[in-house]
Each structure stands twice: as structure tokens, then as C-alpha cells.
N, C-alpha and C positions, 0 to 999 in steps of 0.2 A: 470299893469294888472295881478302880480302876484296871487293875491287873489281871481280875476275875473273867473265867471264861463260862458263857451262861449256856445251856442249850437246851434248846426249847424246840416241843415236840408240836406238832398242832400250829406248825406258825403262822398256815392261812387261812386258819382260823379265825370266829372274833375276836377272844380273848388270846389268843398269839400272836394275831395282831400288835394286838396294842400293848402286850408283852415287849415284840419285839420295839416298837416305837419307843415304849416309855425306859428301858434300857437299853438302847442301843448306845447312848453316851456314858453312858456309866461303866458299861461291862463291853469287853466283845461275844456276842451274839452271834448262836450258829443255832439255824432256823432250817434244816432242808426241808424239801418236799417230798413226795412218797415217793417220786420216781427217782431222788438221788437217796433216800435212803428207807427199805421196805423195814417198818420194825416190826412186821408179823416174823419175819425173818430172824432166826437165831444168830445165825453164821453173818450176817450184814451187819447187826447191830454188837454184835462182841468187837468185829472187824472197826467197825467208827470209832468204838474206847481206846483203844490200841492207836487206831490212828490221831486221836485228839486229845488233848489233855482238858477234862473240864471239871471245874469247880464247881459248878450248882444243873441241877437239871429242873426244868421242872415244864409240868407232863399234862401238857392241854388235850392231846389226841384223843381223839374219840370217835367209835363208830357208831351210827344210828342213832335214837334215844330222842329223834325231834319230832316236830308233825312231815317235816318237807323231808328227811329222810330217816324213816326208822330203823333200817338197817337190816341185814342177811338175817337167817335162820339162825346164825351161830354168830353174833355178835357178841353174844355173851363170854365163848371161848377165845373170842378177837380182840376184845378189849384186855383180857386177864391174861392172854398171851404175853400181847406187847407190852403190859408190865411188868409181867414176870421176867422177858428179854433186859429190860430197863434194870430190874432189881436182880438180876444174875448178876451187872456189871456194881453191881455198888461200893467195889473197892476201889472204881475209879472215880468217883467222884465223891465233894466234902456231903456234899445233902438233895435231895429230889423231894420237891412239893410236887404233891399232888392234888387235882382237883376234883371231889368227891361232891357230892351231893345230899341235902334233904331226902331226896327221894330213898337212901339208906335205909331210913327210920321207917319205909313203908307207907306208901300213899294213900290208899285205903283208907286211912281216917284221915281225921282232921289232925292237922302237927300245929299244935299251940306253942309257939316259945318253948318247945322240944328239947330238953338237955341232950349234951351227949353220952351222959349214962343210960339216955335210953337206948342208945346203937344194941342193937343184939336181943335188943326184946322181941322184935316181928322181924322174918325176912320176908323182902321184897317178891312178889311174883310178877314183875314186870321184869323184862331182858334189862335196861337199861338201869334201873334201879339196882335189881340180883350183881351187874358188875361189879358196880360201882360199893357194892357190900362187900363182893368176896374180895376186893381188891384193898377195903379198908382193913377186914381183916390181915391180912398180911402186912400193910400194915402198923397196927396193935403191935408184931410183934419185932420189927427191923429198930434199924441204931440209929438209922440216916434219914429216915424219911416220914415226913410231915404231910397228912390230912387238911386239906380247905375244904369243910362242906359249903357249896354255893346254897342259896335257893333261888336264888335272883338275880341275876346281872345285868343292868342295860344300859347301852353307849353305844358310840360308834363303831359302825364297821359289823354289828349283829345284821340279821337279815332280817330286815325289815318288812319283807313278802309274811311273815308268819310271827315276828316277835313282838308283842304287844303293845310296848310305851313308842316304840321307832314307830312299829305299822301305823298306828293313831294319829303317831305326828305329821307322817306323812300323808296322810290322808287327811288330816284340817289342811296340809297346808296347799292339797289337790283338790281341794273344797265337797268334801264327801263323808259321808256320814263315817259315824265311827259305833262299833257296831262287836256287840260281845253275846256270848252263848248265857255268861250267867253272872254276875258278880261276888267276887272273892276277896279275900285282904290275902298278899304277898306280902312278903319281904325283898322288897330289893333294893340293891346296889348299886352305886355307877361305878362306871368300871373307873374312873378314876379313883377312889376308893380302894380299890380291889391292890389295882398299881400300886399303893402307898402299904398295904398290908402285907404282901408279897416280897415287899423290898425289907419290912420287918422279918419276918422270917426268913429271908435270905440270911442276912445279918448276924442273927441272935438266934439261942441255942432256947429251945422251948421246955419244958419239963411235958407236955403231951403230946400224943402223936396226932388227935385230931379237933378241931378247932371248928363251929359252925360260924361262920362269915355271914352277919348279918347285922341291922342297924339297930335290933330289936326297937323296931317301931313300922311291924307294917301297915300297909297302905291300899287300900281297897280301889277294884279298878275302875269305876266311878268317881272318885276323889280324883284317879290320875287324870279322865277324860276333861272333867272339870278344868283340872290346872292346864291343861293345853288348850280349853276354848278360854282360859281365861289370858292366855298368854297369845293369842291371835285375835286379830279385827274379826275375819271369818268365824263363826261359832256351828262346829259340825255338829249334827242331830248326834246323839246319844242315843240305838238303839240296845234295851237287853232283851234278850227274848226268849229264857226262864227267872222269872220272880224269883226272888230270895239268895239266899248266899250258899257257893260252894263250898268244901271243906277248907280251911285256911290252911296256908304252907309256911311258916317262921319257925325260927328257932331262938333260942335261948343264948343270948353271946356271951354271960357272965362271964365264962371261958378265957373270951379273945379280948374281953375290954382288961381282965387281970392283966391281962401279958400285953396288952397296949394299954396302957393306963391315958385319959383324957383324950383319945380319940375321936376329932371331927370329922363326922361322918357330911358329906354333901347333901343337904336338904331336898326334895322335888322341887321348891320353889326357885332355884336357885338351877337344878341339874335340866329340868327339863326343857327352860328359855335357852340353855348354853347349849343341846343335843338338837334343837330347833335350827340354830344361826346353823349348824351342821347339814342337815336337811337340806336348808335354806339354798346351802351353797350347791350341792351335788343336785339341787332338784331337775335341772336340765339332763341330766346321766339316767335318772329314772323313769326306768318303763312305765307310764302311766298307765300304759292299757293291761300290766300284769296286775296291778294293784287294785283295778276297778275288775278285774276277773278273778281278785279275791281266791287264786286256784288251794292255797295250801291254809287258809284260814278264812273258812265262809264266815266263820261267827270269830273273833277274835279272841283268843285263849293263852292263857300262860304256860311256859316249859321251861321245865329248869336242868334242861340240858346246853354242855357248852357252846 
């Protein structure tokens, strides 16, 4: 990929973040911001193609769809825009990963290890979900462009104010309870991970357009709180405060392990001590007094938006 030119939408973002980080040696990297480049914008975003020659796109941007910002009225037509902007230019670039979601397959139930043959059986009545469908749709039906359903991602650089394996850790390691609405099994990912699946698809030509990104072995938020008091001297109180389990969120990866064949996925016991010494480090930068005033996560909850 030395020659290759990457561009990446979302870049200060989490996951564009560390996009940008973990290829920035590999590839040359063009990451703007919204104020050098609007991609609600038809006429801006044809004008960048023309002015740039690039090889791979791939498409973190997103509006809304979290607890800390859910986004305009019309998110829905804001997200499918700037794809649509993105997938007009498709004769300029060799391929565009995109990054879709569980939440596709419609939240409302419980998504048990979910195939992706179920896409299309319920659509989403949530903004953020509904995008991220009509946009898979489309799609289903392009030459160049690649599906990552997320359901889970956590590493560095996510926002810790509201995201639930960071917020925890950083809250044992600010010596303070850690504190959930209900207990569920997730599937997630570290985003290191993610990096090394991303760079697969870059690479190699797929035979489908979408792919659920998952370890198939989720993890209940309990078991996570656990391995973080067990990975500290401090051991923060564990409050739930509804009994029993919410609907589950994983998917089915039979998919993505065919087309990565032996894939080592990063364990919790292993991802969580190494996202801690992280913590660790930055803990002087953090607002303590945002974290104990709890503003965007009074009970601590999972989203599986980027």
C-alpha cells in the first residue's frame, strides 16, 4: 500500500482516529475536517475527486446515532446524502469500505449471532439504524464497495464520557463505582482488531458486499466490570439497577472468519489491561468532575454507533 492513497472520512473521529494512526505509514492519508471539506456538499465533494487521486476510501463519518449526540431531525437524509456524494465519485477511486451496523438488522429484538441473510427481513425504526439500512442497501447493489457491520468497538480515542468498557475503566481507576441500567451480552471488538480487518479488505477482492465484524463470542457487561476490578488493586462497587438481561446484540461472523481464514481476535483479558496503561496515561487530561457528574450516561449503557 506504499503508493496507495487512503481517504478517510470521519477522521476525528474514534475509529478515524486510529484509521488515521494505524495507516498513516503504510498509505498516504487524507483525513480533512468538515471545515476543509463539507461532504453534505455535492459540488465540494466531486471538486476533492478531481483534485486528488485516491485509491481506497473509506467512510467513518457519521451524524448522530449516540447517547452524547443523537443528531438533527434529518440525520437520516444527512447520512445517505454524504454517501450518496461519496458513491457518485466511484470512478475515482479502486474501493470504499463502509462502516455499517448491527443495528440494520433492527434492535427491537434480541440479534442472536444474527447472519447476514437476515439483513432485509425487518427495517429499522430508529434514524440511525434506518441510515445505515438504506445505505447498505445501495450497497447490495455497487462494484466497489464493501459493508463492515460494527456491533461493538472499544479502544482508544472512543469517548469515554458515555462509552462503556473506557467509561468503567476510567472510573475504577478514579476510584468510583461503576454503575449499568441492566446487564446484556455484546459483541465487541478492539479496535485493534478492526485495523487489521480493514487492512484485509483493503487488499483483497471479497465475493460479498457485507460482512458482520464480530468475534462471535460475546461478553456480558458484568464479566467486563469484573475483568477490570480484576485488573486493578482498587475494586469499584458494581451497581445494576434492573435485574436480568437486556436483549443481546452479536452477530454471526461465519462470513468474515471464511474470508479471513485463522483470525486472532484480541481476548478481554489481554485488550482491557493494555486500554487501562492508556487511561493510565492520559488520566491527568481528564475532567474528573465530567465523569462523576455522569451528564451523558447516568446508568452506563452500550451503542453501537461509530
Amino acid at each position: 500500500m506504499k503508493n496507495k492513497t487512503l481517504f478517510v472520512t470521519g477522521g476525528t473521529g474514534f475509529i478515524g482516529r486510529n484509521i488515521h494512526e494505524y495507516f498513516r505509514d503504510k498509505a498516504t492519508v487524507i483525513a480533512p475536517t468538515h471545515m476543509q471539506l463539507d461532504l453534505l456538499s455535492q459540488d465540494a465533494v466531486d471538486t476533492f475527486f478531481r483534485d486528488y487521486e485516491i485509491d481506497y476510501v473509506v467512510h467513518c463519518a457519521n451524524i448522530g446515532g449516540n447517547r452524547k449526540y443523537p443528531g438533527p431531525a434529518d440525520s437520516v437524509s444527512r447520512n445517505t446524502r454524504i454517501f450518496c456524494n461519496l458513491l457518485k465519485n466511484s470512478q475515482h477511486f479502486d474501493k470504499l469500505i463502509h462502516f455499517g451496523s448491527g443495528a440494520e438488522y433492527d434492535k427491537r429484538r434480541p440479534l442472536s449471532q444474527i447472519p447476514e441473510t437476515s439483513f432485509g427481513e425487518r427495517i429499522p425504526v430508529d434514524d440511525y439504524g434506518f441510515s445505515k439500512y438504506l445505505i447498505s442497501k445501495y450497497i447490495e447493489k455497487s462494484e466497489n464497495c464493501v459493508c463492515l457491520r460494527l456491533f461493538g468497538v472499544f479502544g482508544k480515542y472512543e469517548d469515554f464520557e458515555y462509552k462503556f468498557i473506557s467509561n468503567a475503566l476510567v472510573k475504577n481507576l478514579l476510584q468510583m463505582p461503576i454503575r449499568l441500567r441492566q446487564n446484556v451480552y455484546f459483541d465487541w471488538l478492539y479496535i485493534t482488531d478492526l485495523m487489521k480487518i480493514v487492512m484485509h479488505f483493503i487488499e483483497h477482492d471479497t465475493p460479498d458486499r457485507a460482512y458482520n465484524i464480530t468475534t462471535g463470542n460475546p461478553v456480558d457487561l458484568l464479566t467486563i466490570a469484573d475483568t477490570i476490578n480484576q485488573n486493578s488493586a482498587f475494586k469499584s462497587e458494581i451497581i445494576v439497577e434492573t435485574p436480568g438481561l437486556n436483549n443481546e446484540y452479536s452477530g454471526d461472523n461465519t462470513r468474515l472468519l471464511t474470508e479471513i481464514r485463522n483470525f486472532q481476535f484480541t481476548p478481554m483479558s489481554r485488550a482491557i489491561p493494555e486500554l487501562r496503561e492508556y487511561y493510565t496515561s492520559i488520566l491527568p487530561q481528564i475532567d474528573s468532575d465530567a465523569i462523576r457528574r455522569d451528564e451523558y450516561t447516568r446508568y452506563c449503557t452500550v451503542n453501537s454507533s461509530l
